[in-house]
C-alpha positions in Angstrom: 16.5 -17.0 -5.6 13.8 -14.0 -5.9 15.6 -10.9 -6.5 12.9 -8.1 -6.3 13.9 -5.1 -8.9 13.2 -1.3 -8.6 9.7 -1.2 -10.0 8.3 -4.0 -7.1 10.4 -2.8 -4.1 8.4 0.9 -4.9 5.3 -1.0 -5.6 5.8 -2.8 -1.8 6.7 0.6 -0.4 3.1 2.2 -2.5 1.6 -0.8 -0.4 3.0 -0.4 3.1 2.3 3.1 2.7 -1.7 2.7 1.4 -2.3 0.2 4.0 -0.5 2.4 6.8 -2.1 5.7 6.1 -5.4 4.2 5.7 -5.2 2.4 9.1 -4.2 5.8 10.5 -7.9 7.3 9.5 -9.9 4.3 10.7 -8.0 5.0 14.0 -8.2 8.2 14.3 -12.3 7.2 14.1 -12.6 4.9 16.2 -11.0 7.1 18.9 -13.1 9.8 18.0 -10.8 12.0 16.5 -12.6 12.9 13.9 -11.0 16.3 12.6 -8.1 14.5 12.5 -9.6 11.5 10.5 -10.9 13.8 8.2 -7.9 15.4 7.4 -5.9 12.5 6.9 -8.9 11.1 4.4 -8.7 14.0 2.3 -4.8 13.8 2.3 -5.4 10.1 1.3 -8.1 10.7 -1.3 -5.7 13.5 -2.9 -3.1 10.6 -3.3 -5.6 7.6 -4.1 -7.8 9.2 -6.3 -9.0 6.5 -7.5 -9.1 4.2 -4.3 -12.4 4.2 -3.1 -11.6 3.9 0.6 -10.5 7.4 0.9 -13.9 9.0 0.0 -15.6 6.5 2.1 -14.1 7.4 5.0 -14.8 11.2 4.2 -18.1 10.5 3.7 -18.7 8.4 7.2 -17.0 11.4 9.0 -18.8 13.9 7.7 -22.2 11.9 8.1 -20.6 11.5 11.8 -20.2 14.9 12.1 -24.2 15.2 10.6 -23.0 17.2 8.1 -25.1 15.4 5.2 -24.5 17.7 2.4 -20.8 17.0 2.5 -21.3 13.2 3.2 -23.9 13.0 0.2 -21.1 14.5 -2.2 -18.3 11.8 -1.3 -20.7 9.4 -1.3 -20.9 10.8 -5.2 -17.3 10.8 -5.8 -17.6 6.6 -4.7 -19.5 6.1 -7.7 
């Protein structure tokens, strides 16, 4: 019997909610929403700092959106 305890039901929920929100901006790309993807990436970055999927995805939209300044400095942030 695997009882899960506070700390890993929270960590699952972290988990769902990552893989949810990210799934959400690759979306919101591929339809070509991309003020919308953009604004869900920084929303994500705020809460994954230090996830590096979050300033990717900024960085792709904004080279998208040939804005290669801002693309350059989340491309900085990856590193």
């Amino acid at each position: 019997m695997n009882i899960k305890n506070e700390e890993d039901n929270k960590r699952d929920e972290m988990k769902s909610s990552y893989e949810s929100d990210y799934q959400l901006i690759l979306s919101s790309i591929e339809r070509k929403d991309l003020n919308k993807a953009e604004k869900l990436a920084k929303k994500f970055s705020l809460a994954w700092p230090a996830v590096p999927n979050g300033w990717s995805a900024l960085a792709y939209i904004n080279f998208i959106k040939k804005d290669y300044k801002k693309s350059i400095e989340y491309n900085e942030k990856l590193l």
